[in-house]
N, C-alpha and C positions, 0 to 999 in steps of 0.2 A: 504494500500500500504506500509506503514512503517512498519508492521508484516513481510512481505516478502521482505523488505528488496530493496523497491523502490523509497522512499519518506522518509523526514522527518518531522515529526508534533512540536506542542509546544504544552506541558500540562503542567498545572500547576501544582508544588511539593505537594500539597494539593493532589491532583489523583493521582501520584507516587502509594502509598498503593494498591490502590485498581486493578493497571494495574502491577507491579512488573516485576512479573513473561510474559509480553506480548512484554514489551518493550528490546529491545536487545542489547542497546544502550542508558545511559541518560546522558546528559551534564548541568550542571547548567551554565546559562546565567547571566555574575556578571555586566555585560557593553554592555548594558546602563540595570539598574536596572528594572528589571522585576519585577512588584505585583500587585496584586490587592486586593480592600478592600472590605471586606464582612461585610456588616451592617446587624444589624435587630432591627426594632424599633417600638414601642409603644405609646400609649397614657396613662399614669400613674392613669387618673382622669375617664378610659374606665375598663369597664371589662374583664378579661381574664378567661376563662376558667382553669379548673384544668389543660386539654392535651394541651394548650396554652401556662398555665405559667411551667408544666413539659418540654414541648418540646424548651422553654427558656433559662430554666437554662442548659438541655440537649448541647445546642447548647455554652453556657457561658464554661462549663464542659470541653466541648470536646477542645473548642480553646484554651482554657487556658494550658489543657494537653500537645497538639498540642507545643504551646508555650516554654514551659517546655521541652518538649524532644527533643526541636532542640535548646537548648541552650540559651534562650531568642531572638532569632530569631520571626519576621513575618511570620506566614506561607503563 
């Protein structure tokens, strides 16, 4: 419905990328403080697979970039 311009949604700046071009309209919400936290966690004394501990640091990688290109900002 918010494509056609009937509604309006809440997505996270995290989704921004990958909707860009869908959304016609975006507003950052400063008040009251919108985020959420993305964890992912482990047992250090467990084993992790090669695609386990790739898709780890994958995930370390990307946020941190993330991080970086909004100016030391949350994403």
């Amino acid at each position: 419905m918010c494509i056609k311009g009937l509604g309006v949604g809440f997505i996270p700046a995290l989704a921004w990328r990958c909707i860009d071009n869908l959304v016609p309209v975006k507003l950052s919400i400063s008040n009251p403080v919108c985020q959420r936290i993305i964890g992912v966690a482990w047992r250090e004394e467990h084993y992790l697979s090669s695609a386990a501990l790739q898709f780890r640091q994958f995930l370390i990688d990307y946020f941190a970039r993330l991080e970086f290109e909004e100016g030391g900002h949350q994403a």
